[in-house]
Each structure stands twice: as structure tokens, then as C-alpha cells.
C-alpha positions as CSV (number, residue, x, y, z in Angstrom):
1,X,0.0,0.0,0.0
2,X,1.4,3.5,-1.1
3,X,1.6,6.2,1.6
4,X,-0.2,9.4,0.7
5,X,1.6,12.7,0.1
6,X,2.6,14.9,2.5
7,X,0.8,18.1,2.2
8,X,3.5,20.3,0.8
9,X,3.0,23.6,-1.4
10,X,0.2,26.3,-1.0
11,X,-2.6,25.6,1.2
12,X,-6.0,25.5,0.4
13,X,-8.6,27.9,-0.5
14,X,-6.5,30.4,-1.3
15,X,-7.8,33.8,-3.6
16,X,-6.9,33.2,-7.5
17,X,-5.0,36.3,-6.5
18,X,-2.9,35.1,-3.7
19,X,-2.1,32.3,-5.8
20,X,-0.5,34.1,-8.9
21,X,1.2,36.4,-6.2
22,X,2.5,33.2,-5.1
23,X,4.0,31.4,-8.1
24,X,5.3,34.9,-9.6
25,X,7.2,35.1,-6.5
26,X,8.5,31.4,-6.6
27,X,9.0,32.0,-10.3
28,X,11.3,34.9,-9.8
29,X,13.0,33.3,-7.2
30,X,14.4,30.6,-9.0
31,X,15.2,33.1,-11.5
32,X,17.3,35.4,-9.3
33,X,18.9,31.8,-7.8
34,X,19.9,30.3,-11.5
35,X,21.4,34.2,-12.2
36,X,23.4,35.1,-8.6
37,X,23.1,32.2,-6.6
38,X,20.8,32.3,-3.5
39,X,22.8,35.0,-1.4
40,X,21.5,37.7,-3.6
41,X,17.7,36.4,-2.7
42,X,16.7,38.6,-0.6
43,X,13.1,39.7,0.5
44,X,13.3,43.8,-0.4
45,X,15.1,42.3,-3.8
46,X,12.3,39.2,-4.2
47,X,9.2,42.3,-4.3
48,X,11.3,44.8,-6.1
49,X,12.2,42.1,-8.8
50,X,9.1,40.8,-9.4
51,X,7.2,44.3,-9.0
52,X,5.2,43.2,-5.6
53,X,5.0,45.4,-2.9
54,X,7.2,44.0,0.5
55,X,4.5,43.6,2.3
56,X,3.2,40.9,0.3
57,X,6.3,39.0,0.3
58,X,6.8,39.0,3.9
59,X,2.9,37.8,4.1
60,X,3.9,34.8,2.0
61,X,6.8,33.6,3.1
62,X,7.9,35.4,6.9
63,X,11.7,35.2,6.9
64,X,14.2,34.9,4.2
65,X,14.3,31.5,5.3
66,X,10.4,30.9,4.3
67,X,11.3,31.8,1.0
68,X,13.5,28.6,-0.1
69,X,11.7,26.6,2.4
70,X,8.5,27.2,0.0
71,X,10.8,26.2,-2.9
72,X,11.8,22.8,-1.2
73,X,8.0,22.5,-0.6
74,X,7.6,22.7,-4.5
75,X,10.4,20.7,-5.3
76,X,10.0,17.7,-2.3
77,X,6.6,17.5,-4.2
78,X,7.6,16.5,-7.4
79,X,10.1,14.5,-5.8
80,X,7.6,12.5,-4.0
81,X,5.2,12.2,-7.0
82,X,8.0,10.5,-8.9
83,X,8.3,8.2,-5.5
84,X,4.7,7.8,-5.3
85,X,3.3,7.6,-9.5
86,X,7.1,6.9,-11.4
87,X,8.3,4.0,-13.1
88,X,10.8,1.4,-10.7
89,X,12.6,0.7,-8.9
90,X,11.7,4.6,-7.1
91,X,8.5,4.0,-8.0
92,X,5.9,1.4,-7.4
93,X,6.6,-2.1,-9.0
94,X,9.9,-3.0,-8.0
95,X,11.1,-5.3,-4.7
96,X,10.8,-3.7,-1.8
97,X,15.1,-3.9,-1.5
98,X,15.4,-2.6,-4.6
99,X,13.1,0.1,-4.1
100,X,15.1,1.1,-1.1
101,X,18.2,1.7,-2.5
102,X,16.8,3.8,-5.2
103,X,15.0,5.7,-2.9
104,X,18.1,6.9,-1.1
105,X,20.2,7.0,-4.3
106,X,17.4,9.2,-5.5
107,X,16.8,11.2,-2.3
108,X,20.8,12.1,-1.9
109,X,21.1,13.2,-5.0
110,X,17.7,15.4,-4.6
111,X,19.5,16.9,-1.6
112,X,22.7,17.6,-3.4
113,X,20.7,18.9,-6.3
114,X,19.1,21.3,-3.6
115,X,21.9,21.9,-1.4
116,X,22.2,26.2,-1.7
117,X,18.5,26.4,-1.7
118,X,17.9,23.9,1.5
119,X,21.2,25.6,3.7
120,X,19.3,29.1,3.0
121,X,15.9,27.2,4.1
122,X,17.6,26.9,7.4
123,X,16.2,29.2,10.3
124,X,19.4,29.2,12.8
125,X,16.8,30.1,15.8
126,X,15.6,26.6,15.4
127,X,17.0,22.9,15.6
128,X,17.8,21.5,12.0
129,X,15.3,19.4,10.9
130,X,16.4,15.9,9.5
131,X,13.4,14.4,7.6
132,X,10.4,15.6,10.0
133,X,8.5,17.3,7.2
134,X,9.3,14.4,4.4
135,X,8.3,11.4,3.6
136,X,11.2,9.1,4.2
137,X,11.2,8.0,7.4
138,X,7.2,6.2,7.0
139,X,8.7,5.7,2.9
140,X,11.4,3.4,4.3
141,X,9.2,2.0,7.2
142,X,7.0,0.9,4.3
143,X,9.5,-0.9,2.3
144,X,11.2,-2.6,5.7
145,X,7.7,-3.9,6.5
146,X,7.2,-5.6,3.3
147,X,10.6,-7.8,3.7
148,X,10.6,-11.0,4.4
149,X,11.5,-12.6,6.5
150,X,11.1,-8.9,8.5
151,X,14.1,-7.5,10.1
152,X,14.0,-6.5,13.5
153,X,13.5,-3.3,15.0
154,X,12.0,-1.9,11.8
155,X,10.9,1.1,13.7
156,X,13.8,2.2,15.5
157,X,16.0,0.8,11.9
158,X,13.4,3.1,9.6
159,X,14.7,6.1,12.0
160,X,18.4,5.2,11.3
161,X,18.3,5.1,7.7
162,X,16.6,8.3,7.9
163,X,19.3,9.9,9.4
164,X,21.7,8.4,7.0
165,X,19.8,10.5,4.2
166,X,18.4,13.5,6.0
167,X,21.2,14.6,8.2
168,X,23.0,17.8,8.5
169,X,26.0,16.7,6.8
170,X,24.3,16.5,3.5
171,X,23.5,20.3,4.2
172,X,26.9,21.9,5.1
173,X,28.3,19.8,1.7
174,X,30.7,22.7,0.1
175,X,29.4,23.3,-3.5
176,X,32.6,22.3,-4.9
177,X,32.1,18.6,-3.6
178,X,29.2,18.6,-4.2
179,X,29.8,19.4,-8.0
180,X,32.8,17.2,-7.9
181,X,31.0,14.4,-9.5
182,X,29.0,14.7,-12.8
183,X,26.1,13.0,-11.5
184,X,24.5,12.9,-8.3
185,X,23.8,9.5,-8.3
186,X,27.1,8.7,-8.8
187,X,28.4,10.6,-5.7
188,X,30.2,8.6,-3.0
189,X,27.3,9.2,-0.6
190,X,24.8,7.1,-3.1
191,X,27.6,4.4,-3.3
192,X,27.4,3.9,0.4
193,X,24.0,4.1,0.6
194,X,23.9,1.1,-1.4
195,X,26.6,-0.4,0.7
196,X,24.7,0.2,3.7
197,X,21.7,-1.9,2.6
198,X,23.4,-4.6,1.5
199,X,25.0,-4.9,4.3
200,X,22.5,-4.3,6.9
201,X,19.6,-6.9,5.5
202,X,20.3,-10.5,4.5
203,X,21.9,-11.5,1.5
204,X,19.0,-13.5,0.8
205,X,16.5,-10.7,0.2
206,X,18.0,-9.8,-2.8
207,X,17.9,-10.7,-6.4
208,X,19.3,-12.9,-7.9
């Protein structure tokens, strides 16, 4: 059985208005990101670039912070569509083994992908969050439940592996490793993903 999305992006029942405010905004922002890089992303340089008045911007999005962390929103959605509606192994129709090792290949190379835009997301007044708001800690408890034979402690084990993908270190990457490799799912981090899994569950679980 799939999980169901996490409710990420604009919520409901919002003016027609308030929503074009909202994807010009996000628009513009990934415009100004792809031209200076996200330390020119500011929120007096967000309303002035896409001719909105400040006050709208800081009713949207709050902090700088809440800008990216809107873009993440955007983006973790399309992520988990892929995980949710795409072809295997990420998607459904694949073993539930294989499944998890292209859900953390995929998922570390989403956060490298994202790496400027989710270390601006952070708010430093606040703990950093690793994987509260996504969908890969019940993702992976999913997949460990429908191994067999089971291994133990799926629970607490689902929590590990999270941590593995969603910790800080992912965020405080430098750019230049992170663009060190040509492919994101080629970086070391995927590799040992991979490693991990197959060494953590039985040899017999997996394909032959």
C-alpha cells in the first residue's frame, strides 16, 4: 500500500490572486537563484524584482528562510510524485530492497541537487530538521515492513536510515564537492548508501 503525500505547497482555499502572487514570487525566485546564486535572494530584492509590494512578500513567506523553504516545498513534491506515481525501482513495481536503494540513491542526489537552496531554508533560531517534514522515514518503514523474512526493529532501523539520508552533513556539503562528481547519483554518498543496505539486510533478500 502507497503512503499518501505529505501536504506540501500552497494551502488550500486560497484567492486566485494570492495564488499568482505566489507562483510569480516562486518564479522569480528561482530566476534570481539560477542568475546570482541564493545569497543575492533577498526579501526587499524578491518584491522589487518581481514588482510586488514587501508587504506581500513578507505575508507569503515570513523570513528569508520561508522563501526557499516554500521552494523545497515545490520541489520535495515533485520528488515525491516520482516516488509515489514513477516507473521502478523509485516508484511502485519494483522489490521492496530494490526500491530502497533507489530511494536513497534518488533522495541524496535530490538533496545535493538542492543543497544552496535547503542551507538558505535553514532558520538558525531553530534545531535543524532531519526528515520531519518528508516522507522518508514512513517511505522506508513501508519498504522494511514488506521484507521477508522482516528484520527486526523496523521502527527504531526506519529512524536510522533516515538519518543516513536527512542529516546535516548533507546540508553543510561545500558546493565544490558537491559538483565534484557529474552525476548525483554517482556521488560517493549514493555508493554507500547502497553499501549500507546490502549490508545491513540478509543477503538473501535480494535478487538474484
Amino acid at each position: 500500500m502507497n503512503l499518501p503525500v505529505v501536504p506540501f505547497g500552497k494551502p488550500r482555499g486560497e484567492r486566485a490572486d494570492a495564488v499568482r502572487n505566489r507562483e510569480r514570487l516562486l518564479q522569480t525566485a528561482r530566476e534570481m537563484i539560477a542568475e546570482c546564486g541564493t545569497q543575492k535572494v533577498t526579501m526587499d530584492a524578491l518584491a522589487e524584482r518581481a514588482g510586488l509590494g514587501k508587504g506581500t512578500v513578507f505575508r507569503r513567506f515570513g523570513t528569508r528562510a520561508g522563501i526557499f523553504q516554500a521552494l523545497l516545498d515545490e520541489d520535495e513534491r515533485r520528488f515525491q510524485e516520482q516516488v509515489m506515481f514513477g516507473p521502478p525501482p523509485l516508484g511502485p513495481g519494483a522489490g521492496p530492497i530494490e526500491r530502497l536503494i533507489a530511494y536513497g540513491r534518488a533522495r541524496i542526489a535530490f538533496l545535493l541537487d538542492n543543497h544552496a537552496i535547503a542551507r538558505a531554508s535553514l532558520d538558525r533560531t531553530k534545531p535543524i530538521p532531519v526528515g520531519g517534514a518528508t516522507m522518508t522515514r514512513p517511505h522506508i518503514r513501508m519498504l522494511l515492513g514488506q521484507i521477508r523474512p522482516s528484520p527486526p526493529y523496523p521502527d527504531t532501523l526506519a529512524v536510522q536510515l533516515t538519518a543516513a539520508l536527512e542529516g546535516p552533513l548533507l546540508l553543510y556539503l561545500s558546493m565544490d564537492e558537491a559538483a565534484a562528481v557529474p552525476a548525483p547519483e554517482a556521488h560517493p554518498l549514493a555508493e554507500s548508501w547502497q553499501n549500507l543496505i546490502q549490508r545491513l539486510l540478509p543477503e538473501a533478500h535480494f535478487p538474484q
